[in-house]
VEXDREN-2710 file (C-alpha; in Angstrom, 1 decimal):
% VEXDREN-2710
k/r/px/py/pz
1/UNK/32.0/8.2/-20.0
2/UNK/29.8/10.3/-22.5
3/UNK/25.9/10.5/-22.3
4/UNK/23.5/12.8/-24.8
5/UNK/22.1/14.0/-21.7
6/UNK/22.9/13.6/-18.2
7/UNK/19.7/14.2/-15.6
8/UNK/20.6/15.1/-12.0
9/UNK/18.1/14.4/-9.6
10/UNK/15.4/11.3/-10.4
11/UNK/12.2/12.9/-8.7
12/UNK/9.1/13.1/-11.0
13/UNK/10.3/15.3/-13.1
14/UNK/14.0/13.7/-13.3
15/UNK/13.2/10.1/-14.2
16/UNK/10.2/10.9/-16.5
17/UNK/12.8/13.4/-18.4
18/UNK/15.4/10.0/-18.4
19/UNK/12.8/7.6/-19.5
20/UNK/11.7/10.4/-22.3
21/UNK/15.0/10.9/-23.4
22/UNK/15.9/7.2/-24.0
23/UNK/12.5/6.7/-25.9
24/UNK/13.5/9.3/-28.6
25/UNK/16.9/7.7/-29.1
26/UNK/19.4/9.3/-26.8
27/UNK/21.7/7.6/-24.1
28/UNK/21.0/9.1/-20.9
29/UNK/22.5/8.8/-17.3
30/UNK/20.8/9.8/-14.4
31/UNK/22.4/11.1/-11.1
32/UNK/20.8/10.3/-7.7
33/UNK/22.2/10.5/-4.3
34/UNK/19.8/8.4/-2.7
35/UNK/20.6/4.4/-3.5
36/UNK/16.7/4.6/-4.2
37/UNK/15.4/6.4/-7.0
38/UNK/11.9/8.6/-7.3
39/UNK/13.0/11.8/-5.6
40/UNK/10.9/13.7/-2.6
41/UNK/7.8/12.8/-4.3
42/UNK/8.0/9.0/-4.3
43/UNK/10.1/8.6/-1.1
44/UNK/9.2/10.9/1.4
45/UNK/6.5/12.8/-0.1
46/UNK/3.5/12.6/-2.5
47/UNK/3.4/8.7/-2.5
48/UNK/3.7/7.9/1.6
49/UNK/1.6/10.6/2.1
50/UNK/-1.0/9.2/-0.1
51/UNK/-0.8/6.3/1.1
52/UNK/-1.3/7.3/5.5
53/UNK/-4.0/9.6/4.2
54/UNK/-6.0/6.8/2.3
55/UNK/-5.6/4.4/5.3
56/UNK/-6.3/6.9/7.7
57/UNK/-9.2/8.0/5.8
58/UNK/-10.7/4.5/6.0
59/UNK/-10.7/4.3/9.2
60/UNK/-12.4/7.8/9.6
61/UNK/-15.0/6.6/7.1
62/UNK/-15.4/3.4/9.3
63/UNK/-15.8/5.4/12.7
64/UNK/-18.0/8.0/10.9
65/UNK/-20.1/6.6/8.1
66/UNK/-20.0/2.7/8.7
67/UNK/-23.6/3.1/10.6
68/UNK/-25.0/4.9/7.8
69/UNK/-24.5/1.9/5.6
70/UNK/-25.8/-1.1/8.6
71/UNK/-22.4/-1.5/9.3
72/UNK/-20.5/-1.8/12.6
73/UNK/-17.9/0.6/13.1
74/UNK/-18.0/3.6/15.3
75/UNK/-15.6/3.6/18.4
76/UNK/-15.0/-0.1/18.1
77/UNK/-12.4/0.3/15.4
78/UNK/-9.1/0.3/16.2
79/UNK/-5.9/1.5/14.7
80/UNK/-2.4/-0.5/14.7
81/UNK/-0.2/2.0/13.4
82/UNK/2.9/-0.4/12.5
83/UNK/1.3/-2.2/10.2
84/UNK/-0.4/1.4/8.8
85/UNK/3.7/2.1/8.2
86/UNK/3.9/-1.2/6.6
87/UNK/2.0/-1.0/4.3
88/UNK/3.1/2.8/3.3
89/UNK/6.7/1.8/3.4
90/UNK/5.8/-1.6/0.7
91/UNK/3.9/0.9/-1.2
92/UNK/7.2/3.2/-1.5
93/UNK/9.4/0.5/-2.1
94/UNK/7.4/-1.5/-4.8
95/UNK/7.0/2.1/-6.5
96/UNK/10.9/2.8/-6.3
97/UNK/11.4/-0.7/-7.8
98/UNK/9.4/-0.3/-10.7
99/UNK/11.2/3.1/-11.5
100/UNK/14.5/1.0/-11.4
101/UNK/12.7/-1.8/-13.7
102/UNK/11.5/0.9/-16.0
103/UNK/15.4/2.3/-15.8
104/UNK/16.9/-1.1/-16.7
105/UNK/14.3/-1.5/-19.7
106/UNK/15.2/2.1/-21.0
107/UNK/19.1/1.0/-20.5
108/UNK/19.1/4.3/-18.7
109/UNK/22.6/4.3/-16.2
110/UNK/21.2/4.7/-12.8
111/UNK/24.7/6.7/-11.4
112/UNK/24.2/6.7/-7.4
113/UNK/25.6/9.6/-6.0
114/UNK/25.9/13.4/-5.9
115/UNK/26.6/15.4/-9.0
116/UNK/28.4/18.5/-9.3
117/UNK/28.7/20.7/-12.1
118/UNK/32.5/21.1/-13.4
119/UNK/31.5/22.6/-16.7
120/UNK/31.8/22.2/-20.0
121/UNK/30.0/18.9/-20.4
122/UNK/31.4/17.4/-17.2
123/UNK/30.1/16.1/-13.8
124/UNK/31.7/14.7/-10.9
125/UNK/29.8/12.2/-9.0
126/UNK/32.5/10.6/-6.8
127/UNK/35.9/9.6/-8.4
128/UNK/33.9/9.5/-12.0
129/UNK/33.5/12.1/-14.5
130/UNK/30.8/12.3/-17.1
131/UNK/30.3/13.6/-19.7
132/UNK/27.2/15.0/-22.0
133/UNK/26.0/17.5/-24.3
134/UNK/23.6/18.1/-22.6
135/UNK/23.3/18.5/-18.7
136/UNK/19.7/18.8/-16.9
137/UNK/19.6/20.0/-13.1
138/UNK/16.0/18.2/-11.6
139/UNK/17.4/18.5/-7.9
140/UNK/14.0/19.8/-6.5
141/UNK/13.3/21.1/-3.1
142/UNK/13.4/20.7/0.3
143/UNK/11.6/21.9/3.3
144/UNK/11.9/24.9/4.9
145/UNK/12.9/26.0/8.4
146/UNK/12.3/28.7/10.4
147/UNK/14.4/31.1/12.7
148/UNK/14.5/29.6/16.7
149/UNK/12.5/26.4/15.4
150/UNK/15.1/23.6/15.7
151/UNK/13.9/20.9/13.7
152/UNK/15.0/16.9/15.0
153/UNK/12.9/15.6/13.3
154/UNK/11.4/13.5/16.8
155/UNK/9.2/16.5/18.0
156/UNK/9.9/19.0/15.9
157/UNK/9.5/17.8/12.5
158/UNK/9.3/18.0/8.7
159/UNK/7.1/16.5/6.4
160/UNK/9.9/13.8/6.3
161/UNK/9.6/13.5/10.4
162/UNK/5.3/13.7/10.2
163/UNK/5.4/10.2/7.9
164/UNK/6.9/8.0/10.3
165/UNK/6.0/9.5/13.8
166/UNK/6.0/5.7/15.8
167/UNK/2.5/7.4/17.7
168/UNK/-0.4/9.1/17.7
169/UNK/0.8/12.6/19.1
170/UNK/-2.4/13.3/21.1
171/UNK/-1.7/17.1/20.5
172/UNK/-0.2/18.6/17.2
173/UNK/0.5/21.9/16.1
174/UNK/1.2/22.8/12.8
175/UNK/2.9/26.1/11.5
176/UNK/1.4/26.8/8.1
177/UNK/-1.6/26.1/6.3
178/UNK/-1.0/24.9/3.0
179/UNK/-1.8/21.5/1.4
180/UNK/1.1/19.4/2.9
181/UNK/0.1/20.8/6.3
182/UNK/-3.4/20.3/6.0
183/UNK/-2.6/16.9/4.5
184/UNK/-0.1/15.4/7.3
185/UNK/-2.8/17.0/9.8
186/UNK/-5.5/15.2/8.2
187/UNK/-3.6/11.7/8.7
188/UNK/-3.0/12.7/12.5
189/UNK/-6.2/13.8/13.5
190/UNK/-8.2/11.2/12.0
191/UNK/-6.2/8.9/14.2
192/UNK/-7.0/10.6/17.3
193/UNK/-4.6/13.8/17.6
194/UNK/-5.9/17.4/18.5
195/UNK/-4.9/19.7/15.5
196/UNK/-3.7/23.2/16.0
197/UNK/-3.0/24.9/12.9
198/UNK/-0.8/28.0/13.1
199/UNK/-0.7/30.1/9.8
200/UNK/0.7/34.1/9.4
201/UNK/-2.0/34.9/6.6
202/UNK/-6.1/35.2/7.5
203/UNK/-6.9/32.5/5.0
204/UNK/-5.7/28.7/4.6
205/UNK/-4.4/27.1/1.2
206/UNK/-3.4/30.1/-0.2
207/UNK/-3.2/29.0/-4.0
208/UNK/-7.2/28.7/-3.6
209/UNK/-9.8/30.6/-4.8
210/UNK/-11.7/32.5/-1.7
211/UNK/-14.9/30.9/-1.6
212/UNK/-12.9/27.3/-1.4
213/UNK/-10.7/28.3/1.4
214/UNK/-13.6/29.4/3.2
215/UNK/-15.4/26.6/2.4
216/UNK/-12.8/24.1/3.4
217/UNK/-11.9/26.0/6.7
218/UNK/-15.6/25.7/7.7
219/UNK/-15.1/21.8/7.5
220/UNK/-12.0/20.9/8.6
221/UNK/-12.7/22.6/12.1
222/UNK/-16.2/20.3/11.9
223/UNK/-13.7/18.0/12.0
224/UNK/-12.0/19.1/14.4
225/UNK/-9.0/21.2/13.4
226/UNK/-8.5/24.3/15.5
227/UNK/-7.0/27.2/13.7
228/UNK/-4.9/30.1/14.8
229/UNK/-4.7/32.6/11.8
230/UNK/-2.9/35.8/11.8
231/UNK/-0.5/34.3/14.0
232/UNK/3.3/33.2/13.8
233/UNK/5.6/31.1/15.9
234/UNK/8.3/33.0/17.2
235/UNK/9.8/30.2/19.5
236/UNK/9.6/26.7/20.0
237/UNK/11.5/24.1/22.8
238/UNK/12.0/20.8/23.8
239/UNK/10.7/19.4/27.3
240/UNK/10.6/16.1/28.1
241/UNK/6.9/15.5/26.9
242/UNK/7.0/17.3/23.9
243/UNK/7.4/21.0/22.6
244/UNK/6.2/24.5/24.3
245/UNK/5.4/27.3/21.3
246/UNK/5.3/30.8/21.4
247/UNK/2.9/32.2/19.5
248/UNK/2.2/35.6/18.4
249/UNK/-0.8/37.9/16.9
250/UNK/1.0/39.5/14.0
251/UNK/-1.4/42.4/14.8
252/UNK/-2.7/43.8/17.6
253/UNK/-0.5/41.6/20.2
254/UNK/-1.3/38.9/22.0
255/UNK/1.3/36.1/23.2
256/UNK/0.6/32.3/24.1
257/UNK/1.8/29.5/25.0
258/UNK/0.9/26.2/23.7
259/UNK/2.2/22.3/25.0
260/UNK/2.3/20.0/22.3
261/UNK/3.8/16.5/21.6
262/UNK/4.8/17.4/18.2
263/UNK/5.5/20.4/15.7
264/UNK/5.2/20.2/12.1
265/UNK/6.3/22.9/10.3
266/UNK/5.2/23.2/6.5
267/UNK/5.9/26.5/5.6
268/UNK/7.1/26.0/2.3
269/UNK/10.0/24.6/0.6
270/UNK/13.6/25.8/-0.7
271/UNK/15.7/24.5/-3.8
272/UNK/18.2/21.9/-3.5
273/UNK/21.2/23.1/-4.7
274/UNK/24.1/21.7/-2.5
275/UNK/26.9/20.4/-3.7
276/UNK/25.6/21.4/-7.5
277/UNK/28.6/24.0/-8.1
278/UNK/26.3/26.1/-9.6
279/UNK/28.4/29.6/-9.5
280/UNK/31.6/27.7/-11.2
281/UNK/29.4/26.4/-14.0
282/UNK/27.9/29.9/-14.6
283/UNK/24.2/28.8/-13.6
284/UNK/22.8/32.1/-12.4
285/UNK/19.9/32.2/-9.5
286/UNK/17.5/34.4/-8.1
287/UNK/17.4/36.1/-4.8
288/UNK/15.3/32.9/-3.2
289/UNK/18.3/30.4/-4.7
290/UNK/16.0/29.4/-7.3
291/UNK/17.7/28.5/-10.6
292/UNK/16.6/30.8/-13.5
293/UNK/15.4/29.6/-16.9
294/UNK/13.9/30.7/-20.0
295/UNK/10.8/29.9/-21.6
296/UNK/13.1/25.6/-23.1
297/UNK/14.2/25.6/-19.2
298/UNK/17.9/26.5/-20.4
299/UNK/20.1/28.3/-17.5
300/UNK/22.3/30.9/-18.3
301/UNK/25.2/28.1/-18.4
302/UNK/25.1/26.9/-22.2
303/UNK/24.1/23.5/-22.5
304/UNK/23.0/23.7/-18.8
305/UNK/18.9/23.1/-18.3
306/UNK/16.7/23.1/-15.2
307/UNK/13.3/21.5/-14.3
308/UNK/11.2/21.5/-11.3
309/UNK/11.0/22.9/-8.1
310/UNK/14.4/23.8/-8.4
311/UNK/13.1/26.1/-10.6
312/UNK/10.7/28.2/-8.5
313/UNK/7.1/28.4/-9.3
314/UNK/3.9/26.5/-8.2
315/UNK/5.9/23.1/-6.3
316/UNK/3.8/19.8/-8.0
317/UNK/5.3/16.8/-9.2
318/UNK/2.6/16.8/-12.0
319/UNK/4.2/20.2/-13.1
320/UNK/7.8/18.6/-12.8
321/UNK/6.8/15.5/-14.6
322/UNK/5.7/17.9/-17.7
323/UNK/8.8/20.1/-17.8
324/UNK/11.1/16.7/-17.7
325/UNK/9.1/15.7/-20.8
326/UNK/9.3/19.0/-22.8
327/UNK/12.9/19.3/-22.1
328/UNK/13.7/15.9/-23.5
329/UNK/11.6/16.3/-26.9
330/UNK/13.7/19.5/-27.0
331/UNK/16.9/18.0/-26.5
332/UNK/15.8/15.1/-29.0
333/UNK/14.9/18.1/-31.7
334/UNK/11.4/18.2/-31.4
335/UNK/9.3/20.9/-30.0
336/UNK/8.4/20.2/-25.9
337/UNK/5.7/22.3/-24.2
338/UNK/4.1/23.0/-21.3
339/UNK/1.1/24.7/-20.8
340/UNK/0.8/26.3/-17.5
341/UNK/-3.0/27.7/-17.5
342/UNK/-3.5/24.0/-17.8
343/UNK/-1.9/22.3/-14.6
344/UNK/-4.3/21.2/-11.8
345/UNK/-3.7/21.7/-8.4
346/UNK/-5.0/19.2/-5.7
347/UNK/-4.8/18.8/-2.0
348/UNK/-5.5/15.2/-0.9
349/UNK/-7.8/16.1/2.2
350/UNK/-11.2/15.1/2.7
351/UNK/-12.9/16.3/0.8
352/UNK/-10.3/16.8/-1.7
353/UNK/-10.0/20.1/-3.3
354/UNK/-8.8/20.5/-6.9
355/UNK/-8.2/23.4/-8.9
356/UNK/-7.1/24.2/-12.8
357/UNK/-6.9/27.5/-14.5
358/UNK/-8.5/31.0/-12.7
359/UNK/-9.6/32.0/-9.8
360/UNK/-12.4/34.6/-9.2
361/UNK/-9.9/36.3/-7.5
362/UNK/-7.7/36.3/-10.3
363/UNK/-10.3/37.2/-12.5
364/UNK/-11.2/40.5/-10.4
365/UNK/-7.7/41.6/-10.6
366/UNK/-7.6/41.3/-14.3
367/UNK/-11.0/43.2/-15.1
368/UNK/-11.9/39.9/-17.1
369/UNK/-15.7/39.8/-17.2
370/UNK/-16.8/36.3/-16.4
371/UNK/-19.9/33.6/-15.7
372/UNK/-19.9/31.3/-12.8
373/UNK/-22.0/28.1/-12.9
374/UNK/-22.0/26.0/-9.3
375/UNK/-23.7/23.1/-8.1
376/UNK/-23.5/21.2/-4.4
377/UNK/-22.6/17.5/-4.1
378/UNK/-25.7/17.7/-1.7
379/UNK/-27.4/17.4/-5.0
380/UNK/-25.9/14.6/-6.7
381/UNK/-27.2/10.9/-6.4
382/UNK/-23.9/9.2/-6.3
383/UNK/-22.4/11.5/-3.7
384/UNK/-25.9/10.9/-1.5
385/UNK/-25.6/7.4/-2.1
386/UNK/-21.8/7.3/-0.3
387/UNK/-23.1/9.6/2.1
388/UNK/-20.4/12.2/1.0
389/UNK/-22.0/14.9/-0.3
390/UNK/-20.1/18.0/1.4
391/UNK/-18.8/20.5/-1.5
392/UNK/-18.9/21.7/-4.5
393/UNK/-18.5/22.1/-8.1
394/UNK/-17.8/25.5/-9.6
395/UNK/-16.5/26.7/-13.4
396/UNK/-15.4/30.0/-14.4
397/UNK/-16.2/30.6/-18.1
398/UNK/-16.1/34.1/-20.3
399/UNK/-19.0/36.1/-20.4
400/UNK/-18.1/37.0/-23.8
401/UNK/-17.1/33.3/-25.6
402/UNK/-18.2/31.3/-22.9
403/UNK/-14.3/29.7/-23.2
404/UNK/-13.4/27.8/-19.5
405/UNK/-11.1/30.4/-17.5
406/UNK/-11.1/28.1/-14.4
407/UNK/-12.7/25.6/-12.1
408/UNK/-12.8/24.7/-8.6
409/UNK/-13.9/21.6/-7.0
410/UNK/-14.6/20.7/-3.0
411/UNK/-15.8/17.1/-2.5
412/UNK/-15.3/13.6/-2.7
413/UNK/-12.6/12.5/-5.1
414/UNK/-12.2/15.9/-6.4
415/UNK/-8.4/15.2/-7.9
416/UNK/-9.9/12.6/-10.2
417/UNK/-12.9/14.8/-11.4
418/UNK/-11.0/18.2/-12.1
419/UNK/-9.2/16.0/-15.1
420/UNK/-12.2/16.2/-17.5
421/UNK/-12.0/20.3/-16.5
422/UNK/-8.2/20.1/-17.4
423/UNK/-8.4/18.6/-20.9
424/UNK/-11.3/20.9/-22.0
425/UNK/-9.3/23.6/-21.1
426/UNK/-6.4/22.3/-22.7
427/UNK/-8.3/22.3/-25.7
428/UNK/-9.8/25.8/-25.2
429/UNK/-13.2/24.6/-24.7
430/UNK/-16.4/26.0/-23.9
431/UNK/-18.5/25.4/-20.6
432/UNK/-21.4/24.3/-22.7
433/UNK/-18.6/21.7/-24.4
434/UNK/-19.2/20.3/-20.8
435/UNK/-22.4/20.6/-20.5
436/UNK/-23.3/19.0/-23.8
437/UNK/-20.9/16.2/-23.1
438/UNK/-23.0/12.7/-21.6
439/UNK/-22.1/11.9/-18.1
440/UNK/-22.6/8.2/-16.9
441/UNK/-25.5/8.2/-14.2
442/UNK/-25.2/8.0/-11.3
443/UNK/-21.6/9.5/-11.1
444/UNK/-19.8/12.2/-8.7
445/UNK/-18.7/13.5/-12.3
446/UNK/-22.4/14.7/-13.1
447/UNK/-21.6/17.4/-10.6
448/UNK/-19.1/18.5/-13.0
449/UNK/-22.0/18.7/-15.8
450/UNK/-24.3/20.5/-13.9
451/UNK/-21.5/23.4/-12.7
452/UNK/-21.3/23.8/-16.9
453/UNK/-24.9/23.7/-17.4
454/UNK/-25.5/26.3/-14.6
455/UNK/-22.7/28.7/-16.7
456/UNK/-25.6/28.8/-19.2
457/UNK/-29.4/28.3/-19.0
458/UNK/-29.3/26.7/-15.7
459/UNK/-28.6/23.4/-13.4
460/UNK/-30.6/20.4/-14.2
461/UNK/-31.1/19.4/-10.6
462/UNK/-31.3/22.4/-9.0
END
């Protein structure tokens, strides 16, 4: 059978390229292996994750702030985990239908199974063979391992294995400290587990500008994470209760021990690429496996695109999601795009932290002279009124043109505020754009306001 385009893979950035592509005309097919379509993201990923860290986070609010408000809460709360996966696991499949719904209304062919690449047009996906002009690899990623770390998935887990744990481990370790670690350890200890988080570099969420890490390291362990930096696991085993790790100083020396119930690794994530028949086709890759593209995602296999995490770069669904949408106005003849200065970065603790754009760091290294304009949550009525006022707003403008270079946000629904950040920077705006702008009163978004007023003349309520 013969497509415009064929899309293998149907993560975020996979089905929104399909969906795309059928809008502007073409007839599209879309590969997936899984009977279930949405990717990592929807299925075992963003979306479940989501979903235990908003329930969990309830019931932390309840057991934390619930007094605060004349309510009762506190140790009485209780926690029935079963229907917690319930509701995670409706949330995943009602999602996943609507994707198929959205499939069927596109008249997008939904082809279950695994593609590989036999050139010239053509992929196998079983005893089929399809055809397209145009061919676009969205496979994504999946987690990876490490050396004497044998993952089951039981005790020793994934992200995958940290969604549907059937208990509250009462001790979990976790070997790195990036957002889906600090996420999946949020869920747990909220719910009762002791956290230990093991990470090899002196700072958590590494993509962060310094002041945040610190920040956010300062409040996690008030809540109760423990964290073992400079450190690396250099063996883990079963027992019968759980999992005995060996852990290591990478300086200096130093070896422990540590009993836990469960190990989560989250030390990054590889490119899916089994099965693809990626060297027959001509698609080259780098030394990591990731598959190389130019500035229209085209491999070096003519005809041949790529999208996503299988790709390489910063790993977010939002990112993927834009690249499937530039690659199908390209294929349709019109000019796709993505702007990378302009993708925010969020990890779904609490508080959240979201970024977009520059760090100070980043600025430093650049010799870029720049303005910094911050204000606390501590100061703003809304957050005081929740009784969630830890965190902070700052924005990084030029000291020259005053033009937005970055911002940073620690606090209460900080994935939802760093938006207004994003779209001023997408249209090269000025901190005092910002700060001129009206905010509705009282709102956690006046915090945004008063970081841009505090680039210029000064903070309002400060």
């Amino acid at each position: 059978m013969t497509f415009d385009v064929i899309i293998i893979g149907s993560g975020p950035g996979g089905y929104v390229c399909a969906i795309r592509a059928a809008q502007l005309g073409l007839k599209v097919a879309c590969i997936e292996k899984s009977p279930t379509l949405g990717g990592t993201c929807l299925n075992i990923g963003c979306i479940p994750s989501k979903a235990l860290l908003h329930s969990s986070h309830l019931f932390d609010v309840g057991k934390r702030t619930f007094v605060t408000h004349g309510i009762g809460g506190g140790d009485g709360l209780t926690v029935n985990l079963p229907v917690m996966m319930a509701h995670k696991n409706k949330t995943v499949a009602g999602l996943t239908r609507g994707i198929a719904t959205l499939f069927r209304n596109n008249r997008i062919e939904h082809v279950v199974g695994s593609g590989q690449l036999l050139g010239a047009g053509r992929v196998r996906v079983g005893a089929r063979i399809l055809e397209a002009g145009a061919i676009v690899l969205a496979t994504g990623a999946e987690s990876l391992l490490l050396p004497d770390v044998p993952v089951d998935e039981e005790h020793i887990v994934t992200s995958t294995g940290a969604l549907s744990l059937p208990a509250v481990p009462t001790r979990l370790a976790i070997v790195g400290a990036g957002a889906i670690g600090l996420e999946l350890g949020s869920v747990w200890q909220r719910l009762g587990a002791h956290v230990t988080v093991i990470e090899g570099r002196d700072h958590i969420l590494p993509p962060m500008d310094g002041e945040v890490r610190q920040h956010m390291k300062r409040l996690l362990e008030r809540q109760g994470f423990v964290f073992r930096l400079g450190h690396k696991v250099t063996m883990a085993e079963r027992s019968e209760t759980g999992v005995a790790l060996t852990v290591e100083r990478n300086t200096g020396g130093g070896v422990d021990v540590l009993s836990v119930n469960v190990l989560l690794v989250a030390v990054g994530r590889r490119p899916y690429t089994e099965g693809l028949n990626l060297a027959t086709a001509g698609v080259a890759c780098d030394a990591q496996g990731f598959i190389i593209v130019d500035h229209h995602f085209a491999t070096s296999a003519a005809g041949i695109y790529a999208i996503g995490d299988v790709t390489g770069g910063t790993m977010l669904a939002h990112k993927a999601t834009e690249e499937g949408i530039a690659v199908a106005e390209k294929l349709a003849g019109r000019s796709g795009h993505v702007n990378y200065h302009t993708i925010p970065f969020v990890v779904y603790t609490w508080p959240e932290v979201a970024a977009v754009g520059q760090s100070e760091e980043d600025l430093q290294a650049a010799g870029i002279s720049y303005k910094v304009g911050k204000f606390p949550f501590s100061a703003n009525a809304r957050a005081r009124c929740h009784a969630e006022h830890d965190g902070f707003v700052k924005i990084l403008a030029d000291a020259r043109t005053d033009r937005l270079l970055g911002a940073h946000v620690v606090g209460p629904h900080a994935g939802d505020l760093i938006a207004e950040v994003v779209l001023g920077a997408e249209f090269t705006a000025a901190a005092e754009d910002i700060a001129r702008t009206s905010h509705a009163h009282p709102s956690l978004a006046e915090a945004v306001r008063e970081a841009a007023l505090a680039v210029g003349e000064g903070a309002l309520h400060l």
